[in-house]
PQR file with spaces between the fields and no chain letter, atoms N, CA, C, O and H, PARSE charges and radii, in Angstrom:
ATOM       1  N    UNK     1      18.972   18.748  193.089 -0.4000 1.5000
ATOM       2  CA   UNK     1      17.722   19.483  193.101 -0.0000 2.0000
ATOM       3  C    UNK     1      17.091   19.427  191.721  0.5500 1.7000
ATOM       4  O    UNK     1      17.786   19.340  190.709 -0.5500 1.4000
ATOM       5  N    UNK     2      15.653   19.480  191.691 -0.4000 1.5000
ATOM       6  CA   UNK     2      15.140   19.357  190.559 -0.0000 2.0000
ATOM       7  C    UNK     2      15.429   20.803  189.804  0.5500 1.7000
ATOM       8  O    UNK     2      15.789   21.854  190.334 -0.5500 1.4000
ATOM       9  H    UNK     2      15.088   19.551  192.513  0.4000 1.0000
ATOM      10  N    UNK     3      15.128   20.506  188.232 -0.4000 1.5000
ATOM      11  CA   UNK     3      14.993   21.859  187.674 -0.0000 2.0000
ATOM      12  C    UNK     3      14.152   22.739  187.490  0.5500 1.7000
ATOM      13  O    UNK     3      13.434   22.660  186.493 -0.5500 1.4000
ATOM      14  H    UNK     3      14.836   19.652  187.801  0.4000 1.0000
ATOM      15  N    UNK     4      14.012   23.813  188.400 -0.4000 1.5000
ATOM      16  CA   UNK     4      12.940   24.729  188.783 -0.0000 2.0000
ATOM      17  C    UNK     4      12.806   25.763  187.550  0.5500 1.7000
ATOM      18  O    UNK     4      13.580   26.022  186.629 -0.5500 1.4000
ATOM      19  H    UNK     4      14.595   23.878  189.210  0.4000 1.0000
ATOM      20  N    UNK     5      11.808   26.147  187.812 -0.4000 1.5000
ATOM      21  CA   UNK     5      11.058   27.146  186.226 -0.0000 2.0000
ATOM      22  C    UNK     5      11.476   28.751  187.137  0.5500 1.7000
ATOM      23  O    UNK     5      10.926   28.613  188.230 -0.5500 1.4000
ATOM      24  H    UNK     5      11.179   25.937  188.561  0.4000 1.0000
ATOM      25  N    UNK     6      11.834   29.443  187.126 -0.4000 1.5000
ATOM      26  CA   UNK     6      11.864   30.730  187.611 -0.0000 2.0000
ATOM      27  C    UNK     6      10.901   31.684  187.133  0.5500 1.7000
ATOM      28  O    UNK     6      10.064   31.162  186.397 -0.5500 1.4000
ATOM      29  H    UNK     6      12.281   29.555  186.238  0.4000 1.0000
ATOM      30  N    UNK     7      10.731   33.122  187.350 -0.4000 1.5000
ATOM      31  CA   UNK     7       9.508   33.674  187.005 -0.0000 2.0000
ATOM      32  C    UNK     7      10.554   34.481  185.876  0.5500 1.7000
ATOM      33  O    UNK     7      11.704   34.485  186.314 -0.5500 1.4000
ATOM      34  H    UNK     7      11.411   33.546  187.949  0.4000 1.0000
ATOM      35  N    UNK     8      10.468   34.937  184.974 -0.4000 1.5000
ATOM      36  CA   UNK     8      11.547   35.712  183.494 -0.0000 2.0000
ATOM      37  C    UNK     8      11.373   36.741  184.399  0.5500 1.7000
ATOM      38  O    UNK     8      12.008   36.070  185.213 -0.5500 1.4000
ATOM      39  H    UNK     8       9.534   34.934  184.618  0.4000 1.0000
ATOM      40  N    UNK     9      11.050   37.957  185.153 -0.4000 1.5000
ATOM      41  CA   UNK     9      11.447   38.979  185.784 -0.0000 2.0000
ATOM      42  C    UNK     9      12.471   38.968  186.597  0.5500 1.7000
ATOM      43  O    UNK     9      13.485   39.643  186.419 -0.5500 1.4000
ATOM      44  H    UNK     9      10.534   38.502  184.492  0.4000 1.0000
ATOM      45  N    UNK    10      12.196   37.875  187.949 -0.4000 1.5000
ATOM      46  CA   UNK    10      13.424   36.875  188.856 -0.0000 2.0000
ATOM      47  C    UNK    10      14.705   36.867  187.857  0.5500 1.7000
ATOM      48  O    UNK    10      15.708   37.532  188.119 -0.5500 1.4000
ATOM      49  H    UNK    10      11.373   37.326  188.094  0.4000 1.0000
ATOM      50  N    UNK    11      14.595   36.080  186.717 -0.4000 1.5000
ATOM      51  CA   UNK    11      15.539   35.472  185.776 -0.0000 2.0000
ATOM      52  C    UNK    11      16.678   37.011  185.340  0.5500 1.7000
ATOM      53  O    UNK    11      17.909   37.032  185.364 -0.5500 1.4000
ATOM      54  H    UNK    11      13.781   35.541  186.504  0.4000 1.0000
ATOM      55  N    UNK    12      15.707   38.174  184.964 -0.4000 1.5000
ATOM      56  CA   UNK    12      15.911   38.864  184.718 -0.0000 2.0000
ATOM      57  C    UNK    12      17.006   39.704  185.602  0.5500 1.7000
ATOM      58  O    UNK    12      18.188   39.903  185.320 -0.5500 1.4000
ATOM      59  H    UNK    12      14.707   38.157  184.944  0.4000 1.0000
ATOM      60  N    UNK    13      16.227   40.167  186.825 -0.4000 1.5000
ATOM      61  CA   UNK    13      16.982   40.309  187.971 -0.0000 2.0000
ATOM      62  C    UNK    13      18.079   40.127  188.171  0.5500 1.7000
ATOM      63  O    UNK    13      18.872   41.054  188.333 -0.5500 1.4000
ATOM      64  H    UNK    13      15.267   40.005  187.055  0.4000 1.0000
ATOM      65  N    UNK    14      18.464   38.673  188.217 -0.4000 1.5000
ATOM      66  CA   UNK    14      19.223   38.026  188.739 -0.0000 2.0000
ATOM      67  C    UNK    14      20.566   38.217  187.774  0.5500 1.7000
ATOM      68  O    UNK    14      21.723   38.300  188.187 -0.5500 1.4000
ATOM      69  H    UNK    14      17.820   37.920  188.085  0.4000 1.0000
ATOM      70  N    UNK    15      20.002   38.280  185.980 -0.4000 1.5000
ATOM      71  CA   UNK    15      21.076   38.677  185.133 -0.0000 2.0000
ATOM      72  C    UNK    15      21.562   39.661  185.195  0.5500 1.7000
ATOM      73  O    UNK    15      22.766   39.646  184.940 -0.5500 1.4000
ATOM      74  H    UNK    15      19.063   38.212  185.644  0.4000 1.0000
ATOM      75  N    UNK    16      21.004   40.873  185.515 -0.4000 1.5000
ATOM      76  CA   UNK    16      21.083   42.306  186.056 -0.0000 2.0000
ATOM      77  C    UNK    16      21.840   42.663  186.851  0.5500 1.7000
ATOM      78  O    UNK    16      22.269   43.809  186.982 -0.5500 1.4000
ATOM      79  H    UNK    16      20.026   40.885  185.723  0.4000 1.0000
ATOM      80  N    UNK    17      22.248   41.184  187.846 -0.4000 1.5000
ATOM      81  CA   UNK    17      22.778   41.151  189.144 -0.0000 2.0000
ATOM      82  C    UNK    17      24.518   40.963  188.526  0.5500 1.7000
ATOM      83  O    UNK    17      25.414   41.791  188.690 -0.5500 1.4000
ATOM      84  H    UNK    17      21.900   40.253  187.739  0.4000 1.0000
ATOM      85  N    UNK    18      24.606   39.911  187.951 -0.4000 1.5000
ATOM      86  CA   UNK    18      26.115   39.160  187.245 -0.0000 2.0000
ATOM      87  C    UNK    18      26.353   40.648  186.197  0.5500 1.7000
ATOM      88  O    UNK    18      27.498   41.071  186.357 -0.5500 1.4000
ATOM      89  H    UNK    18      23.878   39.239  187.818  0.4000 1.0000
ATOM      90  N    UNK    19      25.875   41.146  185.609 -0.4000 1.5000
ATOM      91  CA   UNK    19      26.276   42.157  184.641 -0.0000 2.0000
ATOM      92  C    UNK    19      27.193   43.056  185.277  0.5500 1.7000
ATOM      93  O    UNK    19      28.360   43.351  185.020 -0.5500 1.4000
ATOM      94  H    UNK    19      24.944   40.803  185.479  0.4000 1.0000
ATOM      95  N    UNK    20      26.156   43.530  186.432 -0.4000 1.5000
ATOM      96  CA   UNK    20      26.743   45.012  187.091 -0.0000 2.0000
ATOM      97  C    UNK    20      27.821   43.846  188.252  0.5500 1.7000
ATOM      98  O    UNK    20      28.648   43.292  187.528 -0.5500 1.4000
ATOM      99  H    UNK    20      25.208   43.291  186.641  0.4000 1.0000
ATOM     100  N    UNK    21      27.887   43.661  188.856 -0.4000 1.5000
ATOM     101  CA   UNK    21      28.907   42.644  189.670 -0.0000 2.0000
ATOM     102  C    UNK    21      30.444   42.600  188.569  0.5500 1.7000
ATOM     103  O    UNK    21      31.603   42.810  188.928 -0.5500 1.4000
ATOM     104  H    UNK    21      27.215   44.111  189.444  0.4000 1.0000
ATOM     105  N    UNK    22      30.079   42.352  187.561 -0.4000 1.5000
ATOM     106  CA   UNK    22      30.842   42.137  186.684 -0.0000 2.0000
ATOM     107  C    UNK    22      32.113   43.341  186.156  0.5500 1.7000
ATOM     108  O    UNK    22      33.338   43.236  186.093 -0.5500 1.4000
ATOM     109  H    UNK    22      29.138   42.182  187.270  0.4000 1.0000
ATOM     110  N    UNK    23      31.166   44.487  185.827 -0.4000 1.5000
ATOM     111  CA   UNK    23      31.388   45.964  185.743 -0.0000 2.0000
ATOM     112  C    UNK    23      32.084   46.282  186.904  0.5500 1.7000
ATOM     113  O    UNK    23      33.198   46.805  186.879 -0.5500 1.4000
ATOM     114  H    UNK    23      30.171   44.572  185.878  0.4000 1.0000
ATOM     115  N    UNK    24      31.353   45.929  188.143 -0.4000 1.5000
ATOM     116  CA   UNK    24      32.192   46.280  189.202 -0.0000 2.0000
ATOM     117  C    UNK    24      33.468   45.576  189.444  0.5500 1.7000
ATOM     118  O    UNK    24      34.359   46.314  189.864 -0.5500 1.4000
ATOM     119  H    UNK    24      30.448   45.504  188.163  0.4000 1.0000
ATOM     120  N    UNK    25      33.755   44.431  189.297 -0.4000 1.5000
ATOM     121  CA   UNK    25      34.989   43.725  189.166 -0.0000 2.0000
ATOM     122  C    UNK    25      35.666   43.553  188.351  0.5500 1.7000
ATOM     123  O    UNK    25      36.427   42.585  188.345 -0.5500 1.4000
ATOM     124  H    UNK    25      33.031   43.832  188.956  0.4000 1.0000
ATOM     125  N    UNK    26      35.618   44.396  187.434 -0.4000 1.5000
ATOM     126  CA   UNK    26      36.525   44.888  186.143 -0.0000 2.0000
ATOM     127  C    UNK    26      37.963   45.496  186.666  0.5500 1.7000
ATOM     128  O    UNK    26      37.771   46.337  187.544 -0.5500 1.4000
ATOM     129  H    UNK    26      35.001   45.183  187.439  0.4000 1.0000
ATOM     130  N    UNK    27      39.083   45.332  186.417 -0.4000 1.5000
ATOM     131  CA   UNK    27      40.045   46.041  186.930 -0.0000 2.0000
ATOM     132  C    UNK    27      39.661   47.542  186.421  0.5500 1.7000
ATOM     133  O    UNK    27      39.425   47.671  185.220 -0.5500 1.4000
ATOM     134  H    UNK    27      39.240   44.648  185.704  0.4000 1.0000
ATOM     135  N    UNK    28      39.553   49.202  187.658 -0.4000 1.5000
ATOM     136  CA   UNK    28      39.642   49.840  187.212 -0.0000 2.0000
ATOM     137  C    UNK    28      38.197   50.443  186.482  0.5500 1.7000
ATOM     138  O    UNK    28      38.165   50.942  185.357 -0.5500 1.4000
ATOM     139  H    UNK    28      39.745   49.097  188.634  0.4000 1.0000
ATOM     140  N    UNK    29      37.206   50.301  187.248 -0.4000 1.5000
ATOM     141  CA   UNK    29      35.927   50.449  186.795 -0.0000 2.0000
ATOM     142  C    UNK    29      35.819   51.895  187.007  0.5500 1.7000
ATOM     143  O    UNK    29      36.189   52.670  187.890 -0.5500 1.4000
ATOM     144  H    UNK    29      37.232   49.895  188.161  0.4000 1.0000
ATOM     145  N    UNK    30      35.137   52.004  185.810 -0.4000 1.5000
ATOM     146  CA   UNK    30      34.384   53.950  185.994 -0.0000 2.0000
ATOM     147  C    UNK    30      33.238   53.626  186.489  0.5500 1.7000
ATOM     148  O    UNK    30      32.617   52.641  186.091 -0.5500 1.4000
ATOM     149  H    UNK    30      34.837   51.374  185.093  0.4000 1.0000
ATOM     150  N    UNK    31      32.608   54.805  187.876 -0.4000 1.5000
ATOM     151  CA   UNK    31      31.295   54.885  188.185 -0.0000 2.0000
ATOM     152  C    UNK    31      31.412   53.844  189.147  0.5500 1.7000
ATOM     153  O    UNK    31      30.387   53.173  189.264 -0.5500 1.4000
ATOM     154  H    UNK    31      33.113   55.605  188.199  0.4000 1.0000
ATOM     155  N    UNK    32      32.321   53.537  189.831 -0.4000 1.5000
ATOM     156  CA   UNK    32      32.625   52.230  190.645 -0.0000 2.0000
ATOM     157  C    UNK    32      30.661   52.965  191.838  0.5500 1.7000
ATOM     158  O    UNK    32      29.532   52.477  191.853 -0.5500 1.4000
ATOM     159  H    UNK    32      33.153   54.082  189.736  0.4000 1.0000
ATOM     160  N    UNK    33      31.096   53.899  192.382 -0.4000 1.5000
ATOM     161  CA   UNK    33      29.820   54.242  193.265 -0.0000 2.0000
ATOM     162  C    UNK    33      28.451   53.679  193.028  0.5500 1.7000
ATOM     163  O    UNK    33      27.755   53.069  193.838 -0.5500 1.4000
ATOM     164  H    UNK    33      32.014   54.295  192.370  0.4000 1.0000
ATOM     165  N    UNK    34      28.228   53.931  191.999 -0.4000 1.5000
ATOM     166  CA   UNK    34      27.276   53.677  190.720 -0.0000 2.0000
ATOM     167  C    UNK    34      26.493   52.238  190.978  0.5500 1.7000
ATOM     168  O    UNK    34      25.440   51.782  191.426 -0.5500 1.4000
ATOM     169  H    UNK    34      28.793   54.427  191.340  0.4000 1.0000
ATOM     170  N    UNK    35      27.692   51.863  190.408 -0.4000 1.5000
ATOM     171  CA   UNK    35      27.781   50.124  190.165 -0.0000 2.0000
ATOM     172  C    UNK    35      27.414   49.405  191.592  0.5500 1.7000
ATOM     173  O    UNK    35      26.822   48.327  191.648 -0.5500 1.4000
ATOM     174  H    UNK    35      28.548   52.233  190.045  0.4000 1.0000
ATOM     175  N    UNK    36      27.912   50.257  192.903 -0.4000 1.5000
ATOM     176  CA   UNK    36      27.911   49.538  194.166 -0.0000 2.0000
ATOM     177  C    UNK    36      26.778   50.082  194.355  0.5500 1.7000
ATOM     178  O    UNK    36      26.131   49.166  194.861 -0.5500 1.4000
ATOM     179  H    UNK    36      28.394   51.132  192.857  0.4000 1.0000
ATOM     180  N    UNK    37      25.885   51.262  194.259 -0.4000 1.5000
ATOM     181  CA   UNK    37      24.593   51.294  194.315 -0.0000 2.0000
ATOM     182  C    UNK    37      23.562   50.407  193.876  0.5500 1.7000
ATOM     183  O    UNK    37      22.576   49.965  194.468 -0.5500 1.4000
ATOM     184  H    UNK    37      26.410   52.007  193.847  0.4000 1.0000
ATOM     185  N    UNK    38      24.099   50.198  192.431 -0.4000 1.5000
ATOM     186  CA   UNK    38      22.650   49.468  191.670 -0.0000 2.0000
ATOM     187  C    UNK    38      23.091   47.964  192.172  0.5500 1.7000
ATOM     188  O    UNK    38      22.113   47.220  192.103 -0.5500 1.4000
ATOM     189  H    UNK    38      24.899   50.557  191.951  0.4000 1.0000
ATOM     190  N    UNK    39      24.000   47.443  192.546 -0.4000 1.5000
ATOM     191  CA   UNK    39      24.570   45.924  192.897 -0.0000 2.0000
ATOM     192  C    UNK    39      23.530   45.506  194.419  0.5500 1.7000
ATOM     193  O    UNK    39      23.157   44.395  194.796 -0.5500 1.4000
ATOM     194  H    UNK    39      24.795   48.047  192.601  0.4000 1.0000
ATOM     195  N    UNK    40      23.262   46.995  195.094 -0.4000 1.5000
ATOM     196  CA   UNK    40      22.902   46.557  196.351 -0.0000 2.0000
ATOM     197  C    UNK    40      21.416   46.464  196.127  0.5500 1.7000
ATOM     198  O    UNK    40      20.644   45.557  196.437 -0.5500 1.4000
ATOM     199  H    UNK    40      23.565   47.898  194.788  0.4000 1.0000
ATOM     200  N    UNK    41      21.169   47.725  195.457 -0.4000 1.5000
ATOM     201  CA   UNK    41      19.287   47.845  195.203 -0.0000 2.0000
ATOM     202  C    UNK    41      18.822   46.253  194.056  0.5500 1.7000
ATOM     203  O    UNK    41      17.671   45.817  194.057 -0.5500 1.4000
ATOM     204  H    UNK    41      21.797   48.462  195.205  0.4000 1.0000
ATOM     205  N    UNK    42      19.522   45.856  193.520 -0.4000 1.5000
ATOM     206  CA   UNK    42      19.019   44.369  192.914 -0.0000 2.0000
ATOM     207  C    UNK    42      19.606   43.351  193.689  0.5500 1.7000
ATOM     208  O    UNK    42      19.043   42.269  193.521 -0.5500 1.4000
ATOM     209  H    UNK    42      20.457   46.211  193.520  0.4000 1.0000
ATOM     210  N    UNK    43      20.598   43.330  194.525 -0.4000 1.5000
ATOM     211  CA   UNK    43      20.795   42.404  195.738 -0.0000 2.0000
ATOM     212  C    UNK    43      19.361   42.129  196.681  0.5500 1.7000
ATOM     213  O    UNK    43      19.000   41.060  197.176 -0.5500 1.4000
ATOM     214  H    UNK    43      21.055   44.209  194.662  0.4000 1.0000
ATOM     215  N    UNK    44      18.731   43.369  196.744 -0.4000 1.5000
ATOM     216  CA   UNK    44      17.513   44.151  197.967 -0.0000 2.0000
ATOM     217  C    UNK    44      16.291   43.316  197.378  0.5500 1.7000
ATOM     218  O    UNK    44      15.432   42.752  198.055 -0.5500 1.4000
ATOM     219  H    UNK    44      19.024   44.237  196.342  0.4000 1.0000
ATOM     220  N    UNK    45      16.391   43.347  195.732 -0.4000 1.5000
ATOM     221  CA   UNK    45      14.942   43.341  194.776 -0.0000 2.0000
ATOM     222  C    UNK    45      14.917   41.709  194.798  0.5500 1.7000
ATOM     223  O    UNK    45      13.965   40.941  194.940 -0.5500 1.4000
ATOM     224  H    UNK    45      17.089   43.804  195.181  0.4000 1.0000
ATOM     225  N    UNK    46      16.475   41.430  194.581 -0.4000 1.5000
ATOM     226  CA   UNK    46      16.220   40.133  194.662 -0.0000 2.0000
ATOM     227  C    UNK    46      16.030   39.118  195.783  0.5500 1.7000
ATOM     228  O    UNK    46      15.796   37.939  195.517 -0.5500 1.4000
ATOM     229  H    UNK    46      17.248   42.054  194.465  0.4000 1.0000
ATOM     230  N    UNK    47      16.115   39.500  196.860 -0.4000 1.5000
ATOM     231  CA   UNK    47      16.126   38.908  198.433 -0.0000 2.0000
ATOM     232  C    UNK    47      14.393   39.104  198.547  0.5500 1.7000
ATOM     233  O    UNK    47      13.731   38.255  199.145 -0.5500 1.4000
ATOM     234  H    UNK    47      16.305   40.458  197.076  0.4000 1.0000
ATOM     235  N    UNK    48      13.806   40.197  197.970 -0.4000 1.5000
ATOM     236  CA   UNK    48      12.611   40.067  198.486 -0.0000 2.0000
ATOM     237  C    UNK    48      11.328   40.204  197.602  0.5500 1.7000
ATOM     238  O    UNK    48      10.237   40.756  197.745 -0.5500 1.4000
ATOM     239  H    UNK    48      14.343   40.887  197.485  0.4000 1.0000
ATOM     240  N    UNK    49      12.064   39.299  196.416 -0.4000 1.5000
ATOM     241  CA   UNK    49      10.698   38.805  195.310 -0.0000 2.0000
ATOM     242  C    UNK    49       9.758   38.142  195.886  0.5500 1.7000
ATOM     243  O    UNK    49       9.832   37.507  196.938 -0.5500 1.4000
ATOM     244  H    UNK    49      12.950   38.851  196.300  0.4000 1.0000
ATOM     245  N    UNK    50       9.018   38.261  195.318 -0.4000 1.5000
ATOM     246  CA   UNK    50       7.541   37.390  195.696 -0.0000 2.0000
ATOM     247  C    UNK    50       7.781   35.880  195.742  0.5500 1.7000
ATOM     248  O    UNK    50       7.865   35.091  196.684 -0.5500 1.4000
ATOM     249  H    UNK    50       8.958   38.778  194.463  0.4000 1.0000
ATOM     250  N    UNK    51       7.844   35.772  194.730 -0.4000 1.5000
ATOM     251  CA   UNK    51       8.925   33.920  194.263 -0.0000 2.0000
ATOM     252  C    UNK    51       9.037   33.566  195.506  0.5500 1.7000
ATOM     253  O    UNK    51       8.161   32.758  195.815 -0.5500 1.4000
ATOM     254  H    UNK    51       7.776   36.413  193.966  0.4000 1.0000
ATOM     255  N    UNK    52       9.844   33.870  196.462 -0.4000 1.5000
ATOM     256  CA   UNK    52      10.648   33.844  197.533 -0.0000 2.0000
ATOM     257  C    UNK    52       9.579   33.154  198.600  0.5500 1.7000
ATOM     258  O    UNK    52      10.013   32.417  199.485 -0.5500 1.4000
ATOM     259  H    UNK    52      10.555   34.526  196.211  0.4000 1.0000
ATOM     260  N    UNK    53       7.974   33.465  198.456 -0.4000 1.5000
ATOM     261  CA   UNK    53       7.508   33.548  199.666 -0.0000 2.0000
ATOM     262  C    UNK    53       7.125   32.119  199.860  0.5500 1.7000
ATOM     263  O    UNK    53       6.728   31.922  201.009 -0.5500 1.4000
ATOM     264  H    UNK    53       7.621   34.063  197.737  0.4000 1.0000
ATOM     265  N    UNK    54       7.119   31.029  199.076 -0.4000 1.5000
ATOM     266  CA   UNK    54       6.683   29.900  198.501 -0.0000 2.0000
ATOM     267  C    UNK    54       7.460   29.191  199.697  0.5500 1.7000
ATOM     268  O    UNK    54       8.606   29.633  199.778 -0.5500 1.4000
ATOM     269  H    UNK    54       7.442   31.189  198.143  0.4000 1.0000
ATOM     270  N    UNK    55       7.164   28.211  200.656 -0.4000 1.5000
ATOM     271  CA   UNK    55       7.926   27.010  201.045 -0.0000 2.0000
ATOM     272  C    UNK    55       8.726   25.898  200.215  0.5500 1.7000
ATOM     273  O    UNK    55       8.529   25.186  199.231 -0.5500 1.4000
ATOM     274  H    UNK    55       6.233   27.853  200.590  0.4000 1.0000
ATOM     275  N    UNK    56       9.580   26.102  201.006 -0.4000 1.5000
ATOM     276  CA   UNK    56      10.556   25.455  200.298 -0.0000 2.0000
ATOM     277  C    UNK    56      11.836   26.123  199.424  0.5500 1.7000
ATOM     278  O    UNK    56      12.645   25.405  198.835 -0.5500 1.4000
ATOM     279  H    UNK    56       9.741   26.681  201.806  0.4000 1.0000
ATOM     280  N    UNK    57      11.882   27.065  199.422 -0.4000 1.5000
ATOM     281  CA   UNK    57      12.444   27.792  198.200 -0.0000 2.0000
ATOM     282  C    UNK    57      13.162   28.733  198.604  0.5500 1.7000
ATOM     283  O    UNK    57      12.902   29.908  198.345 -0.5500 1.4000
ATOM     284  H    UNK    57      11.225   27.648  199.900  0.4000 1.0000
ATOM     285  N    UNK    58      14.363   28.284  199.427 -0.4000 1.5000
ATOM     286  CA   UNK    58      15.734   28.658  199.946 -0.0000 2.0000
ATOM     287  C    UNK    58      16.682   27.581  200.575  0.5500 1.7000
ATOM     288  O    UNK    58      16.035   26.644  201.043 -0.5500 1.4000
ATOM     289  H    UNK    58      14.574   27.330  199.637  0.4000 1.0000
ATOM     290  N    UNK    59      17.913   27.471  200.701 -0.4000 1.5000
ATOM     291  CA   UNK    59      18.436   28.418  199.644 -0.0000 2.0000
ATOM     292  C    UNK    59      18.712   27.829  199.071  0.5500 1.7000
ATOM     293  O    UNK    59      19.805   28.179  198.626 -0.5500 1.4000
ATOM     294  H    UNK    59      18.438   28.232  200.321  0.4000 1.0000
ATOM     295  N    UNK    60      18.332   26.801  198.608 -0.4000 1.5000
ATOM     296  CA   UNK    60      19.165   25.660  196.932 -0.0000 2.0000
ATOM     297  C    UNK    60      18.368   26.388  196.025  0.5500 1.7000
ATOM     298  O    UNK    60      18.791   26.394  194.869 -0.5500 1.4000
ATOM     299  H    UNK    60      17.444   26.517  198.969  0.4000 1.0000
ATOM     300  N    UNK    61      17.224   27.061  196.273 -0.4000 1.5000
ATOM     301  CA   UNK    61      16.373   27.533  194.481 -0.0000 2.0000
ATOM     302  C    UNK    61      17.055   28.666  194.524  0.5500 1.7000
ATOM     303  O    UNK    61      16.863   29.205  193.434 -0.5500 1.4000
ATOM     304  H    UNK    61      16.881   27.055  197.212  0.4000 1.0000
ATOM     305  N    UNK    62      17.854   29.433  195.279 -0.4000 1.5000
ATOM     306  CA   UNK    62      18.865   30.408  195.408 -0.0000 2.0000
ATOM     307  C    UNK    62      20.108   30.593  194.185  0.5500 1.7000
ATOM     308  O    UNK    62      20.553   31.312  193.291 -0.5500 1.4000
ATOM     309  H    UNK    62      18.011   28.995  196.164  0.4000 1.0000
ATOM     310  N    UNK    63      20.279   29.104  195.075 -0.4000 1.5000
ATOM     311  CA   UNK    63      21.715   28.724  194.027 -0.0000 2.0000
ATOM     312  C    UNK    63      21.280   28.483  192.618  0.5500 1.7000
ATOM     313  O    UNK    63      21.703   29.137  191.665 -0.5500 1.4000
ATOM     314  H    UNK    63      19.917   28.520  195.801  0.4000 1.0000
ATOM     315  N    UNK    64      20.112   27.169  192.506 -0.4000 1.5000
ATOM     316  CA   UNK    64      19.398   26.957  191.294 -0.0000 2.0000
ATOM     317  C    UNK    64      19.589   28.314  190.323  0.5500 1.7000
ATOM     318  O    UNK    64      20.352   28.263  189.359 -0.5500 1.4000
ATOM     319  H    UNK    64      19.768   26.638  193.280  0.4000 1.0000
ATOM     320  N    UNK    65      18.895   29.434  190.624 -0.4000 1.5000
ATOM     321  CA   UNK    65      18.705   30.195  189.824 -0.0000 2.0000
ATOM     322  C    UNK    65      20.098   31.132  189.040  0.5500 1.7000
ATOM     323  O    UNK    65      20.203   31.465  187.859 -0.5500 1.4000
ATOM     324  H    UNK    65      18.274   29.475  191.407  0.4000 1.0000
ATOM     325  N    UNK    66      21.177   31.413  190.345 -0.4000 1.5000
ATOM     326  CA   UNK    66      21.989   31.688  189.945 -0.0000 2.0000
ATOM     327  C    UNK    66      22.574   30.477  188.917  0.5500 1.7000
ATOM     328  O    UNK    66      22.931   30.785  187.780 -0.5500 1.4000
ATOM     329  H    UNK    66      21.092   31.143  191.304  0.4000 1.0000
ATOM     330  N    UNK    67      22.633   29.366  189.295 -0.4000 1.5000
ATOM     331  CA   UNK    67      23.071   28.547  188.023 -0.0000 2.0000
ATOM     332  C    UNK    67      22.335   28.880  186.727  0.5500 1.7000
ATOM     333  O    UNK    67      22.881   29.444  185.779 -0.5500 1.4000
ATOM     334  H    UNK    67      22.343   29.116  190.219  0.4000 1.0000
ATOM     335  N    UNK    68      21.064   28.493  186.752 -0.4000 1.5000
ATOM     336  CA   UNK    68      20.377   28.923  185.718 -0.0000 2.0000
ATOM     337  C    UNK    68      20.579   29.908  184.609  0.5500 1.7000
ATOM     338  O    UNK    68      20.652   29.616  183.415 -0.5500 1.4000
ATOM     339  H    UNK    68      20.621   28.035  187.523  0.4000 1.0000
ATOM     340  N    UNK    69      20.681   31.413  185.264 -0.4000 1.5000
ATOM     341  CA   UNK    69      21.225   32.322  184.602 -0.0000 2.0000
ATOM     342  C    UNK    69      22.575   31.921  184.008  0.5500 1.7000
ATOM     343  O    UNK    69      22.518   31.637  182.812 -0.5500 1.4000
ATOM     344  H    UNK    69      20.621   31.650  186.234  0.4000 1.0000
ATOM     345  N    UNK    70      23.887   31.829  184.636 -0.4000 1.5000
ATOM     346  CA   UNK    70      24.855   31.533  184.080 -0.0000 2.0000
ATOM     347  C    UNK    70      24.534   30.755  182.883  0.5500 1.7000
ATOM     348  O    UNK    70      24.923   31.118  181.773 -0.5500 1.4000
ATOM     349  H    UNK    70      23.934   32.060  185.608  0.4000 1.0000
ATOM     350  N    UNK    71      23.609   29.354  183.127 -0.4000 1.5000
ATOM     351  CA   UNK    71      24.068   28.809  181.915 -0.0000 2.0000
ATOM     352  C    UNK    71      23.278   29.651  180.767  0.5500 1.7000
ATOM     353  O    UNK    71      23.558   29.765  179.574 -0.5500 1.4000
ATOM     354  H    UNK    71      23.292   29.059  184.029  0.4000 1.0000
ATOM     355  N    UNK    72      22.283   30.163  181.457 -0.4000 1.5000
ATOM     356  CA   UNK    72      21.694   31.088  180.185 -0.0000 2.0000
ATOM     357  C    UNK    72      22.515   31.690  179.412  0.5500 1.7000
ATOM     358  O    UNK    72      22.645   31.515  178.201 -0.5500 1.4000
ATOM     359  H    UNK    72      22.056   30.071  182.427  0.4000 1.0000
ATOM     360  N    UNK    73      23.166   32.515  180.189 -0.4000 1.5000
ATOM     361  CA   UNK    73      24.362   33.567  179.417 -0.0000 2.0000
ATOM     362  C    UNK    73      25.635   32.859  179.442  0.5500 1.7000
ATOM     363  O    UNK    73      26.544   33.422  180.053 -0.5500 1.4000
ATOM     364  H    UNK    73      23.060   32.658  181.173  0.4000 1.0000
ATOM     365  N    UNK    74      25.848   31.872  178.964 -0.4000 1.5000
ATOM     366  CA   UNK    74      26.878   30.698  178.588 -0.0000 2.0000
ATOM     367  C    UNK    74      28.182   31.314  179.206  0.5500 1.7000
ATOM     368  O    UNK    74      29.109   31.800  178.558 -0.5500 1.4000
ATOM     369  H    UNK    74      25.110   31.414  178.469  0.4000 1.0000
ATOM     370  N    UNK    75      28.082   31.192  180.784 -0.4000 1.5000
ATOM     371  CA   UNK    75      29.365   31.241  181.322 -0.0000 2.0000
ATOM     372  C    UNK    75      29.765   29.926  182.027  0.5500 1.7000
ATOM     373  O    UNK    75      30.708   29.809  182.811 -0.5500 1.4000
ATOM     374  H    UNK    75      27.329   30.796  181.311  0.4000 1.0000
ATOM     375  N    UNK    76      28.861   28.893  181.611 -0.4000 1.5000
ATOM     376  CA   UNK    76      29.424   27.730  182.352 -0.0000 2.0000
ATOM     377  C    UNK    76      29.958   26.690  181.340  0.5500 1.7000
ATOM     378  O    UNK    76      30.469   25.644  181.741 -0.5500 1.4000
ATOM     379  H    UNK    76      28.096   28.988  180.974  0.4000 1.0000
């Protein structure tokens, strides 16, 4: 797939998403409730960005983006 430009809010999102995911899969997390709240409401935000409404643009710009981020935040 080509390399798609994301919108920095999307981008944002999506980092928002790996952080708290992260927190939550910590052995032994405080606020575990918390964490499974805000994991679902940016799961929600991110399923139904605007971005989204464009043809073409599921689900490899899906994956795309999650790659994206990662390499942003140098976990790859």
């Amino acid at each position: 797939m080509e390399h798609t430009t994301f919108p920095p809010d999307l981008m944002q999102l999506q980092a928002e998403w790996h952080r708290t995911y992260e927190a939550l899969a910590a052995p032994d997390p405080t606020r575990s409730t918390v964490l499974r709240r805000r994991l679902q409401w940016l799961s929600i935000r991110l399923w139904w960005h605007p971005y989204w409404t464009g043809p073409g643009r599921m689900p490899a710009a899906r994956a795309e983006l999650r790659d994206q981020v990662r390499t942003c935040q140098g976990r790859r």
